[in-house]
C-alpha positions as protocol buffer text, in pm:
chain_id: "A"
residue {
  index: 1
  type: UNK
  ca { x: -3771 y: -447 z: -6389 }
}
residue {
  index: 2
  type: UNK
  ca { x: -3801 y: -83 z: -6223 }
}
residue {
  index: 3
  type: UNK
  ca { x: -3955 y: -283 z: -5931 }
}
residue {
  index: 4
  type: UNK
  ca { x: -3666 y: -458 z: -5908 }
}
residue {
  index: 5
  type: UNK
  ca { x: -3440 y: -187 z: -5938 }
}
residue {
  index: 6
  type: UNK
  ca { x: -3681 y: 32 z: -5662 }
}
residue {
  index: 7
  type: UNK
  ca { x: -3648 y: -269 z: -5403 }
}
residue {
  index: 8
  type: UNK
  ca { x: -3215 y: -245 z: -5475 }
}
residue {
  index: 9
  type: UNK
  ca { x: -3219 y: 133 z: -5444 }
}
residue {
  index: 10
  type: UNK
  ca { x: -3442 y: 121 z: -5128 }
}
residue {
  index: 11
  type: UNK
  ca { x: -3203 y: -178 z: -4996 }
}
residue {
  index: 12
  type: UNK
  ca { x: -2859 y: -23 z: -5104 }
}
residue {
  index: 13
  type: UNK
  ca { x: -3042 y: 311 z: -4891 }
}
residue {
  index: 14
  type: UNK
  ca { x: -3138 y: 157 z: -4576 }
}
residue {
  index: 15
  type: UNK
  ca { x: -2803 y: 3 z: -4573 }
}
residue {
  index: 16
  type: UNK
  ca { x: -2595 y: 328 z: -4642 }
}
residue {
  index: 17
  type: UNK
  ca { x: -2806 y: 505 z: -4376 }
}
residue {
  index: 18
  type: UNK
  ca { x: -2712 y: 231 z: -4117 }
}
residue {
  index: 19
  type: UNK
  ca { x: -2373 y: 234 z: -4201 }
}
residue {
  index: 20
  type: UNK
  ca { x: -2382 y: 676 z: -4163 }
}
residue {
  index: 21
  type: UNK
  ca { x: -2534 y: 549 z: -3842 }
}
residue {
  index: 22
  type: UNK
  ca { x: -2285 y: 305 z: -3730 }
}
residue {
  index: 23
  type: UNK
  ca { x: -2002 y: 526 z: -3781 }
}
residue {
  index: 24
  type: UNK
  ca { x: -2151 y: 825 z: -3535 }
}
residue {
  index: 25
  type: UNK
  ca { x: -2192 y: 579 z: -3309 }
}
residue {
  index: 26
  type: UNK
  ca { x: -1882 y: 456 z: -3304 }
}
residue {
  index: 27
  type: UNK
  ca { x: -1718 y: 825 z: -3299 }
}
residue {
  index: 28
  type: UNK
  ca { x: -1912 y: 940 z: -3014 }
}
residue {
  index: 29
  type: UNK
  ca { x: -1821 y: 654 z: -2797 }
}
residue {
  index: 30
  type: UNK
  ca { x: -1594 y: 651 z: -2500 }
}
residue {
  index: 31
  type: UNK
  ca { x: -1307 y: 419 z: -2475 }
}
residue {
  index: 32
  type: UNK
  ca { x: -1434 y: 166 z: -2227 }
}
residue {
  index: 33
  type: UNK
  ca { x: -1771 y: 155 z: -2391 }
}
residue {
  index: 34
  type: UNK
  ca { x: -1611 y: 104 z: -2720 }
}
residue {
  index: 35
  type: UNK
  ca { x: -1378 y: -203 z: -2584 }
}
residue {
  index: 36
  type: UNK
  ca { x: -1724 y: -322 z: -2432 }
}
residue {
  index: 37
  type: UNK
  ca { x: -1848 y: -305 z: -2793 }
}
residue {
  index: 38
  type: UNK
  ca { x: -1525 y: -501 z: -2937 }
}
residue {
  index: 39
  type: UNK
  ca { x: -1529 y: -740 z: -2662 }
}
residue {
  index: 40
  type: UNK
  ca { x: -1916 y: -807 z: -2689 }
}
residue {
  index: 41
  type: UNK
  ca { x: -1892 y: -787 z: -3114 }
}
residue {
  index: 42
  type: UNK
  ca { x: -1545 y: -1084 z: -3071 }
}
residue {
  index: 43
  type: UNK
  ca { x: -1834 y: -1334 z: -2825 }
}
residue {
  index: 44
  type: UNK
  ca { x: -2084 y: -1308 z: -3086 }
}
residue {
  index: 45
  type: UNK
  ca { x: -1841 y: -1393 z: -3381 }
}
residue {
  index: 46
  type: UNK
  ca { x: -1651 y: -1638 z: -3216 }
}
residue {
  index: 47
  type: UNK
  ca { x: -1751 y: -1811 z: -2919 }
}
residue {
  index: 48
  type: UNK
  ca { x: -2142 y: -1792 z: -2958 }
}
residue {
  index: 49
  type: UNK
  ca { x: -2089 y: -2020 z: -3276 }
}
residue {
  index: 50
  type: UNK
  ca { x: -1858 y: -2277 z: -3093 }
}
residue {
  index: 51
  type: UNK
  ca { x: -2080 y: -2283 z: -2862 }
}
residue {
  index: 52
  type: UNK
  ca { x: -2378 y: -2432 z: -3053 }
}
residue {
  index: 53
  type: UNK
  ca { x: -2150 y: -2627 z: -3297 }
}
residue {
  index: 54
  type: UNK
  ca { x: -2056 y: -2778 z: -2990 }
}
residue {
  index: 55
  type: UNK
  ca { x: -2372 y: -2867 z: -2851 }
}
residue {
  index: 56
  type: UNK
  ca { x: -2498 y: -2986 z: -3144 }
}
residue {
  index: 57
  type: UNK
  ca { x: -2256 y: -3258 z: -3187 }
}
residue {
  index: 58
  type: UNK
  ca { x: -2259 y: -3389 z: -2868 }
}
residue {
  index: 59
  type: UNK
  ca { x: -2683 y: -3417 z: -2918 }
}
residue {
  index: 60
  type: UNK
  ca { x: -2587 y: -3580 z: -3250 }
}
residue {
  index: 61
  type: UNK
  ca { x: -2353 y: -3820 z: -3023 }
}
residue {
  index: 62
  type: UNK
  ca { x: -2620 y: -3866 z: -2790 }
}
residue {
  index: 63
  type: UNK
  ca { x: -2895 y: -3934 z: -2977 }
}
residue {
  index: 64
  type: UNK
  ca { x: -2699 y: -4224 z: -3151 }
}
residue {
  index: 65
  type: UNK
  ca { x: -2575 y: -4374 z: -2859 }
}
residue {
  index: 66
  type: UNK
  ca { x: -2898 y: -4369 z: -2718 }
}
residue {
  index: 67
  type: UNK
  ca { x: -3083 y: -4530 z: -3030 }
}
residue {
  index: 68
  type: UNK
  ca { x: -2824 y: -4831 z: -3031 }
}
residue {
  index: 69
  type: UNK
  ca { x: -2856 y: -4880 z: -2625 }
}
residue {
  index: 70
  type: UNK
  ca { x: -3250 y: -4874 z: -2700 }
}
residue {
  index: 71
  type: UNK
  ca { x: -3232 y: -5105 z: -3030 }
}
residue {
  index: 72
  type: UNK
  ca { x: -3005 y: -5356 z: -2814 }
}
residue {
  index: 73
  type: UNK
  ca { x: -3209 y: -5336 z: -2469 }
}
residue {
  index: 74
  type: UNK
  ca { x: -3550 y: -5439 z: -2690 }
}
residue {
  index: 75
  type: UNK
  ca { x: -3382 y: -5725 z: -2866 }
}
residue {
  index: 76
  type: UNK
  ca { x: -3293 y: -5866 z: -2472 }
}
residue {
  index: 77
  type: UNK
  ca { x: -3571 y: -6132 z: -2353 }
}
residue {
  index: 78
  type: UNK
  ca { x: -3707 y: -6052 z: -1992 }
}
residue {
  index: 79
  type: UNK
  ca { x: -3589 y: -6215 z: -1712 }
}
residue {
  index: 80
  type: UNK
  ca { x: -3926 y: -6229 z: -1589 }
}
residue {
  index: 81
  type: UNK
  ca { x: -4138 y: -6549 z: -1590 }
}
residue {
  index: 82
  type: UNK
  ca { x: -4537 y: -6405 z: -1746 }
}
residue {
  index: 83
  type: UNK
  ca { x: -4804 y: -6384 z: -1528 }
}
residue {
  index: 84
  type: UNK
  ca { x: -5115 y: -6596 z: -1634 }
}
């Protein structure tokens, strides 16, 4: 148990210190670099996310269509006489 509670104390540390950190940053910022941040932290949470939900339904689309169109072409017989 005093593992346990080490690995929480390091943990709830680390994050505290990052946090300390985060909030210089932020204060010592100028204005445009700031907006950059916003603008920059707003892709990442929004549009980045879309953006691969996105894609992966239209490969999900694909690959179906594709496995029908390929089940259905293999069933066809040739229109090819075979050579002997």
């Amino acid at each position: 148990m005093n593992k346990a509670t080490d690995l929480i104390n390091e943990v709830f540390q680390a994050l505290s210190n990052l946090l300390r950190y985060t909030g210089r940053l932020i204060g010592r910022m100028s204005p445009p670099a700031l907006l950059g941040a916003a603008l920059l932290l707003a892709f990442l949470i929004s549009i980045l996310p879309l953006a691969l939900v996105l894609f992966a339904a239209f490969m999900l689309v694909k690959v179906g269509v594709g496995a029908c169109f390929i089940s259905a072409r293999r069933q066809r017989a040739t229109p090819y006489k075979d050579v002997e």
